[in-house]
C-alpha positions as CSV (number, residue, x, y, z in Angstrom):
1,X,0.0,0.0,0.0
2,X,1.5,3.3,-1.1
3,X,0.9,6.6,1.0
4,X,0.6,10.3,0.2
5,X,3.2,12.7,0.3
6,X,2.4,16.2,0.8
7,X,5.8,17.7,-0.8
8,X,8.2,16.7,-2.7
9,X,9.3,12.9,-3.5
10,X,12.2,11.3,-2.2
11,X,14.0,12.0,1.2
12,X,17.3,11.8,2.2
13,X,17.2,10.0,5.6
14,X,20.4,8.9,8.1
15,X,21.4,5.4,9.1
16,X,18.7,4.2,11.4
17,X,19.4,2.2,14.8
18,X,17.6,-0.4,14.2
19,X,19.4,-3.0,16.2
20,X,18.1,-1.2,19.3
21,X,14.5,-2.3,18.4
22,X,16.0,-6.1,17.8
23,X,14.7,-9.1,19.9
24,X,16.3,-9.6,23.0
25,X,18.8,-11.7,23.5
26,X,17.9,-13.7,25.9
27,X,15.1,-15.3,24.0
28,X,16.4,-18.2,24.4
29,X,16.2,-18.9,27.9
30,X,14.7,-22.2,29.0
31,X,12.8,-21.0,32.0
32,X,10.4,-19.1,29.4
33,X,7.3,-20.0,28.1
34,X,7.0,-18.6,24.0
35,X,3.4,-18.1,22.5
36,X,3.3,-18.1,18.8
37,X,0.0,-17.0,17.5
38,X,-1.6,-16.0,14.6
39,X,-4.1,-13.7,13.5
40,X,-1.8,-10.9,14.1
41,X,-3.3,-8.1,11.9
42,X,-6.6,-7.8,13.1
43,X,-8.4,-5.4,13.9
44,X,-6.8,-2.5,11.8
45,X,-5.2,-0.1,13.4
46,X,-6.1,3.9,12.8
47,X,-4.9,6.1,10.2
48,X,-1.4,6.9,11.1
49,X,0.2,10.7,10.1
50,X,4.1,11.3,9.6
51,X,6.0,14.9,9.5
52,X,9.5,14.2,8.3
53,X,10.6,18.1,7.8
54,X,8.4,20.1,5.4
55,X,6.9,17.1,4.4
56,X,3.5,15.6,6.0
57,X,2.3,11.8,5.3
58,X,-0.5,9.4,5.9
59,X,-1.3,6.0,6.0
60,X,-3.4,3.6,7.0
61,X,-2.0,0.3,8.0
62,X,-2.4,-2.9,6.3
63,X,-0.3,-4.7,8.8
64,X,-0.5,-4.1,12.8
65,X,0.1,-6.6,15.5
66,X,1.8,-6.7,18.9
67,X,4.6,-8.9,20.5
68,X,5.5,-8.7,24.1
69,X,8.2,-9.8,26.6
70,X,8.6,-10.9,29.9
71,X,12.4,-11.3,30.4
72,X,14.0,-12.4,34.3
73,X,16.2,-9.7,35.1
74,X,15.4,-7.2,32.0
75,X,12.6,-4.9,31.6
76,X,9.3,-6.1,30.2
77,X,8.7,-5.0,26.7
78,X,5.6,-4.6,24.3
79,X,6.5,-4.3,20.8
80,X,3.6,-2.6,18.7
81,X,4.4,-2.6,14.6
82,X,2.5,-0.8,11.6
83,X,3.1,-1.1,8.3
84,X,1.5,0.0,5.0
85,X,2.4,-3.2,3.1
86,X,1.9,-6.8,3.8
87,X,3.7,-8.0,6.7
88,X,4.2,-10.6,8.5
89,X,4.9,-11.8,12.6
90,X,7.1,-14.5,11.8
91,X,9.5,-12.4,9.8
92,X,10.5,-9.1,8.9
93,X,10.4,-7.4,5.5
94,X,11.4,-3.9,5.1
95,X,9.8,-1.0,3.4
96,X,10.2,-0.8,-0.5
97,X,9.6,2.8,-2.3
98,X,6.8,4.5,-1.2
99,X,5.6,1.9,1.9
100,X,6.5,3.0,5.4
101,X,6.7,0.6,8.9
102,X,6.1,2.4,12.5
103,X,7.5,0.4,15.4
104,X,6.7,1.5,19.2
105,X,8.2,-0.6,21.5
106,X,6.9,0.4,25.3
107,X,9.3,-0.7,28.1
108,X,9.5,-0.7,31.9
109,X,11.9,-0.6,34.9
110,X,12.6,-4.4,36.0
111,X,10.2,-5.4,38.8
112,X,7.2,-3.2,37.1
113,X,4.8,-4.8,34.7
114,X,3.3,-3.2,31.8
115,X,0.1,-1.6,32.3
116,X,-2.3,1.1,30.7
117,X,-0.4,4.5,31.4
118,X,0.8,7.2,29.8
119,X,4.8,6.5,28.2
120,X,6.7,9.4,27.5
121,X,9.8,9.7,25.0
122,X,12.5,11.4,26.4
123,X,15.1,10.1,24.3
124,X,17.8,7.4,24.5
125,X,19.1,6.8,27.9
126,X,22.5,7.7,28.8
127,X,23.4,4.0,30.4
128,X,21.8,1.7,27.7
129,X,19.6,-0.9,30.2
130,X,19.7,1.0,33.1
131,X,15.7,2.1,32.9
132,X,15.1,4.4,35.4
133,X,11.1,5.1,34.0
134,X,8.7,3.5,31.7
135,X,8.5,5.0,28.6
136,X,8.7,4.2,24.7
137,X,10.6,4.5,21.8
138,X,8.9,5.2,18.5
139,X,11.4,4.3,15.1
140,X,10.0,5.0,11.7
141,X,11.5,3.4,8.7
142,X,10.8,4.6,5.3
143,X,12.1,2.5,2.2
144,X,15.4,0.8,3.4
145,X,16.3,3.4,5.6
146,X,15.1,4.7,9.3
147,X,15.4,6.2,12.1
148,X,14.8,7.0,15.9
149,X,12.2,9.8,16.6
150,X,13.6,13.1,18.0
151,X,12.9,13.6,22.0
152,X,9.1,14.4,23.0
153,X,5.9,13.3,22.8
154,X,4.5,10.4,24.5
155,X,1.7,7.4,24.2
156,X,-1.1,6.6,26.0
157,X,-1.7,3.1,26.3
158,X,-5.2,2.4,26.9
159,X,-6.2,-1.6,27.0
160,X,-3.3,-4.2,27.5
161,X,-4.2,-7.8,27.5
162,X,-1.2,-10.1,27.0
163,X,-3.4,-13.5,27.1
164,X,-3.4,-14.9,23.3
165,X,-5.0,-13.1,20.7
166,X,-4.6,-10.4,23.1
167,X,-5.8,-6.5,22.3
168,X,-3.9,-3.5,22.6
169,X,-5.1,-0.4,22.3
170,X,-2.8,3.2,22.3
171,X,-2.9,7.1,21.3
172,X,0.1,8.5,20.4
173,X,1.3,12.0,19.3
174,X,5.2,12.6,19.1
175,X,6.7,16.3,18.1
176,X,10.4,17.5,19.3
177,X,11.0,20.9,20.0
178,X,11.5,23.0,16.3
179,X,14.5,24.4,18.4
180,X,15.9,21.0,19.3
181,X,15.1,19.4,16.0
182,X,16.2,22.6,13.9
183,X,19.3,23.6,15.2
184,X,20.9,19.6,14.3
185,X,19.1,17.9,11.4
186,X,16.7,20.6,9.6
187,X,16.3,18.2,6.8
188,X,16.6,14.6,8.0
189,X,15.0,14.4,11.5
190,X,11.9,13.1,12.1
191,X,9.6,15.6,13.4
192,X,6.1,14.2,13.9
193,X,4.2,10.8,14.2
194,X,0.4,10.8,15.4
195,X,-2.4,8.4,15.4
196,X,-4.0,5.4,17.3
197,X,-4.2,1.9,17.2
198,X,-6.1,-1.4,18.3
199,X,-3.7,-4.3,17.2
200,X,-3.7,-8.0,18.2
201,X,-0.9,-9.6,20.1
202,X,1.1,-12.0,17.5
203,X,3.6,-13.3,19.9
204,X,3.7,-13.5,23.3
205,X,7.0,-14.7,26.0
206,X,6.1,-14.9,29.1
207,X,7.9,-15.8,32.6
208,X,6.5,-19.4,34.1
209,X,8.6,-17.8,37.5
210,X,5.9,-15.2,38.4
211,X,3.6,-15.7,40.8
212,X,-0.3,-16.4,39.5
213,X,1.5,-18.0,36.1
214,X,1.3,-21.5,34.9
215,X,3.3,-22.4,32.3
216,X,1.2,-23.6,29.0
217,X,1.7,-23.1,24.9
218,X,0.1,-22.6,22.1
219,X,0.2,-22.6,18.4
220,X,3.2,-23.7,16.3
């Protein structure tokens, strides 16, 4: 699915940090229980707007699901993607020309769970899994290249429900400071991303060592 510019075509964006955004590493640790489910795209999510500069986009996805984390000793996290192309849970395919992908990925201090809440983005922390506050960190990709949003903004997350099938529900609206965008990148930075969603949870990894939880899988 192709979206609407509202200038010209063809931007010239930065490397992108997308290995911050990767699955942890730690996936593989026995003592978790791993949920692979289907259905991931449904419902669909809202229309989702983009400002990169001078230029203003919109979308609707064709692809949104969630995937979520519970990791012993690392901070719980809920990965929320959007894309405007055909996507899938069980493997990632980038943006071609004219598609764009949204990922959100909400995260907590360890010892807190993830919960409706407001989750601010205040930027990359200075000592990278030292979390100090929940928050979240919105990355937009266009074509083969993406990026990390500039400081500000914040999502509300509204439902969470991290049993199969699970829905998740969020409002978002992310805008740096023209001075703190401006006086760096005037024409690369991202400087907007608003909308809502209502995704399903795809995949799902949770700790069997927390209280209340007995372990159990499903799907593949």
């Amino acid at each position: 699915m192709k979206f609407a510019t509202g200038g010209r075509s063809g931007l010239a964006w930065g490397s992108g940090l997308a290995a911050l955004l990767g699955v942890p590493a730690l996936l593989g640790v026995a003592a978790l229980l791993s949920l692979a489910l289907s259905g991931c795209d449904k419902p669909a999510a809202p229309s989702i707007e983009l400002e990169v500069g001078s230029e203003r986009f919109r979308f609707v996805p064709r692809t949104a699901f969630a995937e979520y984390w519970e990791l012993p000793g690392a901070p719980d996290q809920l990965r929320i993607t959007l894309a405007s192309y055909s996507a899938s849970c069980d493997g990632y395919r980038g943006p071609e020309k004219g598609e764009a992908l949204v990922t959100l990925t909400l995260r907590v201090p360890v010892g807190k769970n993830i919960a409706p809440g407001e989750f601010r983005w205040n930027g990359l922390e200075e000592t990278p899994g030292r979390l100090e506050e929940q928050g979240v960190v919105p990355f937009v990709r266009l074509a083969h290249e993406g990026r990390v949003l500039a400081a500000g903004g914040s999502l509300r997350l509204t439902h969470f429900d991290k049993g199969p099938h699970g829905l998740v529900e969020a409002e978002f609206a992310f805008s740096a400071p023209a001075s703190a965008e401006g006086a760096n990148e005037p024409t690369r930075s991202s400087s907007g991303l608003r909308g809502g969603l209502s995704v399903r949870m795809c995949r799902v990894l949770l700790d069997p060592s927390r209280s209340g939880l007995e372990p159990r899988v499903l799907g593949p």
